[in-house]
N, C-alpha and C positions, 0 to 999 in steps of 0.2 A: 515814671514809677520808681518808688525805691525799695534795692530788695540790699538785705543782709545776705554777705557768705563767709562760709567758716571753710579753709582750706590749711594744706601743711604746703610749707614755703620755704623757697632759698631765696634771699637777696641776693640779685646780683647788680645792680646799679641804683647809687642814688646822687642827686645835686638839689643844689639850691634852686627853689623856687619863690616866686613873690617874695614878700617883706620878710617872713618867717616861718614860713612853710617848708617840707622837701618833697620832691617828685622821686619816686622809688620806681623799680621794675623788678619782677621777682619771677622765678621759677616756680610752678605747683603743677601735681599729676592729674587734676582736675580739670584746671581752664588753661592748662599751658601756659604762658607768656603771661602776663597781667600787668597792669602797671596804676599808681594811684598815690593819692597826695597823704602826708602825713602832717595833719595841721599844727602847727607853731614846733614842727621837730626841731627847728634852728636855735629853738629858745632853750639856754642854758641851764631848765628846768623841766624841760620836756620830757615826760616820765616814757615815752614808746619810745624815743628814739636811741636810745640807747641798745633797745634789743632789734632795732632795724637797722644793726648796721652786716654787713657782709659775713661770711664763715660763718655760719647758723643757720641749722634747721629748727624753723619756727611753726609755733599755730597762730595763722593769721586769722584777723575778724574783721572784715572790712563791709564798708555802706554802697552800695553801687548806686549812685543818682542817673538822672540825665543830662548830665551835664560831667560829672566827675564822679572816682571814683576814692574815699576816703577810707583808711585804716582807723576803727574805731580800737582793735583790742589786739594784742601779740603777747606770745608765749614764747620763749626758745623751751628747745627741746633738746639740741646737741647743739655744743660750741665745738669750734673745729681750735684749739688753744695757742698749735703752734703755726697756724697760719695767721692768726691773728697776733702774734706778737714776733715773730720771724719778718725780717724786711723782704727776703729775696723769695719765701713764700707767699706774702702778701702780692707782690708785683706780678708774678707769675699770675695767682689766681686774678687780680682784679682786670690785668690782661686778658684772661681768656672767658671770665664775664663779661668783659663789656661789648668782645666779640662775638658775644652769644644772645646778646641782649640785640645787636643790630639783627643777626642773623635766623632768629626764630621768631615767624610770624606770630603776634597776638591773640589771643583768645582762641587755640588747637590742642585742644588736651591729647597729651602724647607722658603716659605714662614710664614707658620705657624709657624715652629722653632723660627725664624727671630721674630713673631709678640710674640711669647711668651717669650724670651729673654726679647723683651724691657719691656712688663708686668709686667715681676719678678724685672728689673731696677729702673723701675719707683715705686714698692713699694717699694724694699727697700731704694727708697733716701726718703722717705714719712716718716721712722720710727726713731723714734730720738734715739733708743738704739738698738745695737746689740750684746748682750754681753756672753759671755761663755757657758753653757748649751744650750740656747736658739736659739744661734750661731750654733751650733754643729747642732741642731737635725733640723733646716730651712735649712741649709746648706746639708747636707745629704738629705733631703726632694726633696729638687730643682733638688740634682744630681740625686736622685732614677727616679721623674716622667720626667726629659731632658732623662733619658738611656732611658727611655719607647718610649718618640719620636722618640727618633731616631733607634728605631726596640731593643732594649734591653731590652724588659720586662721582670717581676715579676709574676709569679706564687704564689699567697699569699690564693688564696682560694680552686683548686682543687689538686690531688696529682699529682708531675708530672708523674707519673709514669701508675697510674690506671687510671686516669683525675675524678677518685671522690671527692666529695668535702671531705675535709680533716676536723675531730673532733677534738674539742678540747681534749690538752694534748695527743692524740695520732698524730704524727708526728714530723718530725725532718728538720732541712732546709739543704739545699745545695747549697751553694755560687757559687761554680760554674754553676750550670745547673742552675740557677737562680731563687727559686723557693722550695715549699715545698713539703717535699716526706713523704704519711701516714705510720705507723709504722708498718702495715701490709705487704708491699710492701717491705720496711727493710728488714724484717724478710724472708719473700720468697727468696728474690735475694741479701745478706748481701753483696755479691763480687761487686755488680755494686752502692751501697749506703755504701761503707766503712764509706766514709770521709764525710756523712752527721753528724751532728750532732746538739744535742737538743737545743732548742730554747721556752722560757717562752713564755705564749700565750699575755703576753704584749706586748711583742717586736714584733709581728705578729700587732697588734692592730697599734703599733706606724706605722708600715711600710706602712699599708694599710692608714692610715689616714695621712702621711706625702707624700704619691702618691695623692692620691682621695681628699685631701677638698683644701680650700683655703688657700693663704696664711694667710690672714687674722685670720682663726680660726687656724694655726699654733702658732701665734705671743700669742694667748690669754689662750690654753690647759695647765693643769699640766703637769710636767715634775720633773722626778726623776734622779738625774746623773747617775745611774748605768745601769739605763732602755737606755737611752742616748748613752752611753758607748757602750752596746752591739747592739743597732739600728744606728753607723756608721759606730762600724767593719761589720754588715750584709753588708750595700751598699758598704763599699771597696771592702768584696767578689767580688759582682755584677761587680763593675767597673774592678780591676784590670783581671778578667777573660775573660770582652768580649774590655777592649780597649787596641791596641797593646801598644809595651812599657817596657821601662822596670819602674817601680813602687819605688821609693827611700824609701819614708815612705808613710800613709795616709794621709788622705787627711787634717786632723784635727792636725796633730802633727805639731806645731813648730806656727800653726797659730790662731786655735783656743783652749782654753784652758777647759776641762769639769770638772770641780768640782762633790762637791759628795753632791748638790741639789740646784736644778734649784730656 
């Protein structure tokens, strides 16, 4: 059966499909995740594809078959200007699209996602640089507290193991279980905390304050690249363990670049 719906949408991933089609995946507070074909958007007359490309909030119209789901009609509503014409804001955003596009299940309307997406949007088209260091550890920040929405938290304050609060210098982290385990607990049960291992209580400080403040008091914080360094491999942990997939490199290689001080 085929049913029309009319929703408000963010793009966040599109490629080539067949001869001249594109396969798109969008954000909406409706149906959550969505994903669906844009017929002949390839062709260098394609009057939708233009306003289906990323940085814009749109009104979608699209045809749901049984078989696929086709974009009959788009609106933008807001362009985001300087992400779309900025290089190192575009790399950033299409970065932490398309790890948003693996990471949130299809067809679960979650409104709040949806409103806090555009949130993080709208700063960062607000901010006139987005560069290296600063890049890296916003970046990772965004992805740690979106894994938290969407049920993938961080255990940064009690053990997971004993659920005590966890001292400083005594503890170790575990990428996978997501979360920190006290050294006492280690030591009890070595076989079930092999492959935790140590972690400086700065990187705990970055992780908690790159979930919990604002962006804003992100963009203004010191920042050391080594500190940096080891607070993006922690959230790849995170990510590559709870989203399926198979993982090419991190998240930061090839796109953002971490120097050795911010």
């Amino acid at each position: 059966m085929w049913s029309t719906m009319k929703t408000t949408a963010i793009v966040l991933t599109s490629s080539a499909w067949r001869e001249s089609d594109r396969w798109y995946s969008a954000l909406t507070p409706e149906f959550g995740l969505i994903e669906f074909v844009g017929r002949g958007a390839q062709k260098p007359r394609a009057k939708l594809a233009a306003h289906l490309e990323p940085f814009a909030i749109v009104e979608l119209e699209i045809v749901k078959g049984a078989r696929s789901t086709t974009v009959i009609g788009v609106e933008r509503r807001e362009v985001f200007d300087r992400i779309q014409t900025n290089l190192e804001h575009r790399m950033f955003t299409q970065t932490l699209f398309a790890m948003l596009a693996k990471a949130i299940r299809p067809d679960l309307a979650d409104p709040e996602l949806f409103d806090e997406v555009i949130d993080l949007v709208r700063f960062l088209n607000s901010q006139i640089s987005l560069q290296n260091t600063r890049s890296a550890f916003v970046l990772g920040a965004t992805i740690l507290r979106l894994l938290s929405r969407l049920g993938y938290g961080v255990e940064l304050h009690d053990c997971l193991a004993c659920r005590k609060n966890v001292l400083p210098l005594s503890f170790r982290w575990h990428g996978g279980r997501g979360g920190l385990v006290c050294s006492d607990c280690v030591q009890k049960n070595p076989e079930d905390w092999f492959s935790a291992r140590p972690m400086d209580e700065e990187i705990v400080t970055l992780m908690r304050i790159g979930r919990d403040q604002s962006y804003e008091s992100l963009m203004r914080m010191p920042l050391l690249g080594q500190q940096v360094e080891d607070f993006v491999q922690c959230v790849h942990d995170v990510y590559v363990y709870h989203v399926p997939g198979e993982i090419v490199m991190p998240f930061w290689t090839g796109v953002l670049t971490v120097p050795a001080r911010a």
